[in-house]
N, C-alpha and C positions, 0 to 999 in steps of 0.2 A: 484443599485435600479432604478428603471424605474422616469423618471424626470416628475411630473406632471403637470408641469406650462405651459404645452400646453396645450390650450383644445381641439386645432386642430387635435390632435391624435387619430388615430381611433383605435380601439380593435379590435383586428385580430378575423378573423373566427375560427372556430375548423379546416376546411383544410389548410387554414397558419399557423395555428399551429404546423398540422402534417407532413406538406410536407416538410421545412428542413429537419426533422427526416427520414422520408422515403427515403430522397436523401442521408442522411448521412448511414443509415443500408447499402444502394444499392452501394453506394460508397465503403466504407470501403469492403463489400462482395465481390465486385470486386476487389478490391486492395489484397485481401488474396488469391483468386484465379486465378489474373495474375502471384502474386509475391512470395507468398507461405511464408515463414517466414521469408522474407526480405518486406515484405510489413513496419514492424514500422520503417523502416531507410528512410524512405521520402514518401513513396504512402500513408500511412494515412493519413502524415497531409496534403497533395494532398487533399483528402477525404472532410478532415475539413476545408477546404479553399474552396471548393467550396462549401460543404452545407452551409458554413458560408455566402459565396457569395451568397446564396437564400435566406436566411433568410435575410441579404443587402437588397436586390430587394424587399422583404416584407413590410419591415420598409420604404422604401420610399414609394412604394403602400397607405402605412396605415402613408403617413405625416409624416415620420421622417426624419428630415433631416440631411447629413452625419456628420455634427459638433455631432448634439446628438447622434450618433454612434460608433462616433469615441471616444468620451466622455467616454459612456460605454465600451467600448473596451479595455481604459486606466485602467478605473477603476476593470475591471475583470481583466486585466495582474498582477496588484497591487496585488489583491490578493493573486495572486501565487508567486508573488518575494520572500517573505519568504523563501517556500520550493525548490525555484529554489537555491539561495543561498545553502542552507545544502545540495541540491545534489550535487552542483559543490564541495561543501567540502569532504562530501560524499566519491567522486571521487578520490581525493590526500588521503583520509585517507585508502583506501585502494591501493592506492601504495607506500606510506612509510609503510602499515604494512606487504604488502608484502615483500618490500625493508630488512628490519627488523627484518625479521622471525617471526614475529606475529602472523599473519595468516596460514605458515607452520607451526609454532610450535602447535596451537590450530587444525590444522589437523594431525598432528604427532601424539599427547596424544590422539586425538580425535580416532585416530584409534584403540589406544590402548586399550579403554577402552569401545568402543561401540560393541555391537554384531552385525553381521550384519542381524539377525531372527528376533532385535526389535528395529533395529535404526530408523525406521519411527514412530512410536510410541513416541520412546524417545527423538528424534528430535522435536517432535509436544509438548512434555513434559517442555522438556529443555526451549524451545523457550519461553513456556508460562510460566514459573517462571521467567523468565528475564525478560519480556516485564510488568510482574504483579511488579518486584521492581522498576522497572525505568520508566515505564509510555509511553515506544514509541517500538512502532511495526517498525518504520523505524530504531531506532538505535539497537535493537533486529536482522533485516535482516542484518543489514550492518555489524555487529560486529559475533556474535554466526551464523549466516544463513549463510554468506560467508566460513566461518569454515567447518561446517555443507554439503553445496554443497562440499566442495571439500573431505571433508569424503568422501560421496556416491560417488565422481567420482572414489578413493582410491578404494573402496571397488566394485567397476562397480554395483552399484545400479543404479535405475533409479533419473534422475535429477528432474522430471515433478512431482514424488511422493514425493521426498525429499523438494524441492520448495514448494508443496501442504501443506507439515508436518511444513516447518518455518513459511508460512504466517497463519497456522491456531491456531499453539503458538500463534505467535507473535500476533494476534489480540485479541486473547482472552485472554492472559496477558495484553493487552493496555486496553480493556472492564474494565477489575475487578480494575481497579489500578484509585487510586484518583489523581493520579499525569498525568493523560493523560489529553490532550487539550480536545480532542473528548467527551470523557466521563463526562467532566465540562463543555464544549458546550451547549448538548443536554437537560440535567436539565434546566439551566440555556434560553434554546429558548422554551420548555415546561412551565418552571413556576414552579419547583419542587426542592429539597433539591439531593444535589450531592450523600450522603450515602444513603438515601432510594432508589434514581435511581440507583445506584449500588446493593444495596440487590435484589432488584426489579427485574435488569435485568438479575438478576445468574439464575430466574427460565427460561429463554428461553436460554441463552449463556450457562448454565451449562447441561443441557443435548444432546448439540447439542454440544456439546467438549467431553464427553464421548462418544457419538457415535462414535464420531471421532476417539478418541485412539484405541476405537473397532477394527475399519475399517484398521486404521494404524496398528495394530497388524494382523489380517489377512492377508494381503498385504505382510507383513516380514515375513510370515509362507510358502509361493511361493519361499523367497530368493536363492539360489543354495549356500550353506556355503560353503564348501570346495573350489568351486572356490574365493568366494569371498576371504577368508582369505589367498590363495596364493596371491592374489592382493595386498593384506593389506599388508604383510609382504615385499613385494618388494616395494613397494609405499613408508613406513616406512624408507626402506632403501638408497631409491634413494634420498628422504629430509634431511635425515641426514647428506648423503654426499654433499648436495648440499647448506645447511646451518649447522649453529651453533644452537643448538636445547637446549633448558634447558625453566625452569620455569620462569627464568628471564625475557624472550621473555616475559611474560604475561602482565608485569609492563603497556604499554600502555592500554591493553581490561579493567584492574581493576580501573586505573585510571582512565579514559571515563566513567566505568559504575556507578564510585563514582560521579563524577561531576552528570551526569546523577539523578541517586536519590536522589541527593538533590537537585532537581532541579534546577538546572544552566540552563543559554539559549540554547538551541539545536544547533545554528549557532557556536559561540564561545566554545563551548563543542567538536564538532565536529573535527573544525578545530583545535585545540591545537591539541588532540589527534593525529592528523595528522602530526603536527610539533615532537612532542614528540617523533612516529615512527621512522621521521628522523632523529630524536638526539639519538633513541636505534639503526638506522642500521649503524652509525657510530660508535657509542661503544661499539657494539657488533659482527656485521657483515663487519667486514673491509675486509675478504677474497672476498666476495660476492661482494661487491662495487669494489675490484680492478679488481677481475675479468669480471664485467658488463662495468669500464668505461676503462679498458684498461691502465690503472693509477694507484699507490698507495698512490699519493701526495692528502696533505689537500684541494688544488683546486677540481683536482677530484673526491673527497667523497663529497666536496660542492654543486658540478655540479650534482653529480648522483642524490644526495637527490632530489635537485630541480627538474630534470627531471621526477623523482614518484612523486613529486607533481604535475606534469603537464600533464605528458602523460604517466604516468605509468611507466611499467618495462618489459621487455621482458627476459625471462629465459629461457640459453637454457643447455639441460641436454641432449639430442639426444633420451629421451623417451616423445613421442613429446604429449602423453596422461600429461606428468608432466608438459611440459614446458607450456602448456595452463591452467593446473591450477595454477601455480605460473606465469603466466606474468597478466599483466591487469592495472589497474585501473589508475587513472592522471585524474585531473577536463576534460582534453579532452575527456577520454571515455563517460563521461556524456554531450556531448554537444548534441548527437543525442534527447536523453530525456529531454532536457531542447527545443530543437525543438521542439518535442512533444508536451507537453505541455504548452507554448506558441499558437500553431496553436489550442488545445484544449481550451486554458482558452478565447482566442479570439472569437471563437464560441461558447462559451457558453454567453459572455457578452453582443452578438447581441443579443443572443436570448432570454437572461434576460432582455434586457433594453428595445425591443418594445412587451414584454407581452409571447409570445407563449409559454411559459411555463405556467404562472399564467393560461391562457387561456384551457389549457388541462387541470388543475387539475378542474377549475371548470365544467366542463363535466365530468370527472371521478365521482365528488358528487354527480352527479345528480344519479348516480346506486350506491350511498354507501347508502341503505336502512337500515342496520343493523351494528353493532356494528364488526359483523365478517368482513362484505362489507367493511367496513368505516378503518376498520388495515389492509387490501389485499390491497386498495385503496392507503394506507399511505408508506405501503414497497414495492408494483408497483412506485409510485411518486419519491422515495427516490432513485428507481434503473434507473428512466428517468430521473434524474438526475445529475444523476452520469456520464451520457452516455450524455447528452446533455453539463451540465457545465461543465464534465471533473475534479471536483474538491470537495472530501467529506465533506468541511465546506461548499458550497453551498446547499450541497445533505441532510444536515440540519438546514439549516438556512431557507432556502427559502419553501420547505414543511412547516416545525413547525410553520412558522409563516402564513402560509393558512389554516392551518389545527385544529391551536390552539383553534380558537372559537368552531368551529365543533366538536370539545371534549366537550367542557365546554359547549355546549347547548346539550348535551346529558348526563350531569353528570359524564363524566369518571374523574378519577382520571389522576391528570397531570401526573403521572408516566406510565402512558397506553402510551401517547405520547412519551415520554421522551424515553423507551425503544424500543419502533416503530423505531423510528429515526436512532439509534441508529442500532438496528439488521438487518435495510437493508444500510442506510444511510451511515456508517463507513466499514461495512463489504463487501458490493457487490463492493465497490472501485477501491480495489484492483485484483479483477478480469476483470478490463475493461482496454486492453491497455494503451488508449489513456488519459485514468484518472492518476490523478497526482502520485495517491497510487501505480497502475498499471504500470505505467513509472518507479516507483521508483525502484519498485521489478523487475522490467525487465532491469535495469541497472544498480541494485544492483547483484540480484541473476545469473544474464546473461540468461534468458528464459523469453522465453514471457507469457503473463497469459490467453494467449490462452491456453497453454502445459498444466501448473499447475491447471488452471480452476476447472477441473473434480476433482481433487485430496484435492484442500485445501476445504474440508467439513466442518470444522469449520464455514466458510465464507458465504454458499448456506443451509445447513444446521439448523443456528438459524433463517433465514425469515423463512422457513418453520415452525417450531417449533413455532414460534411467528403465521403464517396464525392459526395451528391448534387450539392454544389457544382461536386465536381469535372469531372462530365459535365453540367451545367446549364453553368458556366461562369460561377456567379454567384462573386462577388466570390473573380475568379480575377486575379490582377493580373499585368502582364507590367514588366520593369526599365526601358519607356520611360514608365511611367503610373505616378503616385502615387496617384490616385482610382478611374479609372474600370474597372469588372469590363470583361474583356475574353471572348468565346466561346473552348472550349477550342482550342487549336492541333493540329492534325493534322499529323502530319510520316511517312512513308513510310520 
């Protein structure tokens, strides 16, 4: 939060406001058009390191000085240690479950039992029943979505649409579920009761998910079956031979998603699960360990494991489409995204601590004339947000609480907010690289959310639905009505 015990600080203009931002769009656009989909492995936060370096230059312009800078800097990193934590865990749990046959086995059956005419559909399905019992869109990708991509690659679907189909589950199983952080966030920075935010928000989230399966079923009606299911059936059999495949494998996914629903911590949930794979690819998978360490001695199953916790696993089967879906993960394949995000939560804390955010939103007021204005206003704020701090508890914390009074002198009911926040604030997240949700899914799911963008509707989909309502005036509620949608309020 911005330190007020200077009085010598001066309040940036609307152009110091905007011109990080401007340098950071011009940056980044140039970084994707020098380096094309190798831009997140270092020209991003290139990107962010230097608009952050403008936004520097600003804050000493407007008397800050680098101690209180540096302060903020601390304290935006802080905020992301958390989630940096559970990605580097992240990381090791998908190379002991690779290691393990975890992950092959839940693509094995996975092939067996999906069509390829509605696996996008059913993947957006899937995704969102899981994420609605256990509360987390990130342990929904890391566990069912990894599965899930390596289906579509089985099946030679598209990755970009299948990527699309998990994050647009997974988020809108995190939305409805009372066990998610986000969803208890958002009530709780509006001023509102968690279950009526949740009923509240099914009218904008619930019809912007059915579009969605719409859309994801169309998409699978283009499939080519015949080829795909030669794929499937050879895919099937080169994992078989290349592990031990049974339901057994599944013992770590149920375990994790038990912890998981009853809410256990996300950090230590994560990583057992990780240790756990290791302790199933040794009592299950001893073929596959002696063949990877070259050893069939208790050192070397000790060595291998540790190795998938570290730097993953490399598989080679000579069908080289196989061997890149079963090699991967190790806390090292997450160190690029934990770069990431670092060089993102750092520019976002500059830009939090000498104002130029606060400073845009009150010029956005000044044109929020109508209650439509004033929620267009609220889910623009939440997606500059998202793009500026890099990180979606910012992207509601800091709106909600500018925005909060500006409801309540207009009479809305806090749940208008609470839902605002929420339908751009948690959802557009994940569609920004450099954002910590965005990082996650692109070093979880192996694509960037440039590719997926178009596809996960779920995600782009409810702001809309939320603008519409908001200038229709349908179920817009004011704090003297519990039921009835009221037209929007105009105020001068």
């Amino acid at each position: 939060m911005r330190n007020q015990s200077y009085s010598a600080f001066k309040e940036p203009s609307l152009l110091q406001a905007a011109l990080p931002l401007v340098v950071l769009i011009v940056a980044l656009a140039s970084s994707v058009y020098l380096f094309g989909e190798d831009s997140s492995y270092g020209p991003n936060q290139i990107a962010l390191w230097v608009a952050g370096g403008v936004a520097v230059i600003i804050g000493f312009v407007n008397n800050y000085r680098w101690e209180d800078l540096e302060e903020g800097i601390k304290e935006g990193i802080s905020v992301a240690l958390g989630a940096l934590l559970i990605i580097l865990a992240v990381g090791s749990l998908i190379g002991t479950w690779l290691l393990s046959g975890t992950v092959p086995t839940m693509i094995y059956y996975g092939l067996e039992l999906l069509n390829p005419s509605w696996f996008y559909a059913a993947s957006a399905l899937i995704c969102g029943i899981i994420a609605l019992a256990i509360g987390s869109s990130w342990t929904t990708a890391a566990t069912i979505g990894v599965a899930l991509m390596g289906v579509a690659a089985g099946m030679g679907l598209s990755p970009a649409i299948t990527a699309g189909a998990v994050v647009s589950g997974a988020y809108f199983g995190d939305k409805m579920s009372p066990l998610s952080d986000t969803t208890n966030l958002a009530p709780a920075v509006a001023g509102t009761e968690l279950f009526a935010h949740i009923r509240y928000m099914f009218y904008t989230a619930g019809p912007a998910y059915l579009i969605a399966l719409v859309l994801f079923a169309i998409l699978g009606l283009n499939t080519d079956i015949n080829a795909s299911v030669v794929q499937l059936e050879r895919m099937q059999l080169e994992i078989s031979n290349a592990y031990n495949i049974g339901w057994e494998m599944l013992v770590p996914l149920l375990v994790l998603l038990a912890l998981a629903a009853t809410r256990k911590p996300a950090l230590p949930t994560v990583f057992f699960g990780a240790l756990l794979g290791g302790l199933w690819a040794v009592l299950f998978q001893g073929d596959v360990i002696s063949r990877l360490a070259g050893d069939d001695s208790a050192v070397a199953s000790l060595k291998m494991v540790w190795l998938a916790l570290t730097d993953g696993i490399t598989v080679e089967t000579g069908n080289s489409e196989l061997d890149s879906l079963l090699s991967g993960g190790g806390m090292s394949s997450m160190l690029n995204t934990v770069w990431l995000i670092l060089s993102a939560m750092a520019f976002g804390a500059v830009v939090e601590k000498i104002g130029l955010l606060q400073r845009l939103i009150s010029g956005v007021l000044g044109f929020a004339k109508s209650t439509g204005n004033l929620i267009a206003a609220t889910l623009f704020t939440c997606f500059g947000a998202n793009l500026l701090t890099a990180d979606q508890y910012m992207a509601i914390v800091i709106p909600g609480r500018m925005f909060r009074e500006e409801y309540e002198n207009r009479g809305l009911d806090a749940r208008v907010l609470s839902r605002t926040l929420e339908d751009s604030g948690t959802l557009t997240s994940a569609l920004i690289p450099w954002n910590t949700c965005g990082a996650f899914m692109m070093g979880t799911l192996a694509i960037s959310p440039l590719e997926y963008a178009p596809f996960a509707f779920f995600n782009w989909l409810t702001p809309l639905v939320a603008m519409f309502y908001g200038y229709t005036g349908i179920r817009i509620l004011r704090r003297d009505t519990q039921h009835a949608a009221v037209a929007p309020a105009h105020t001068n």
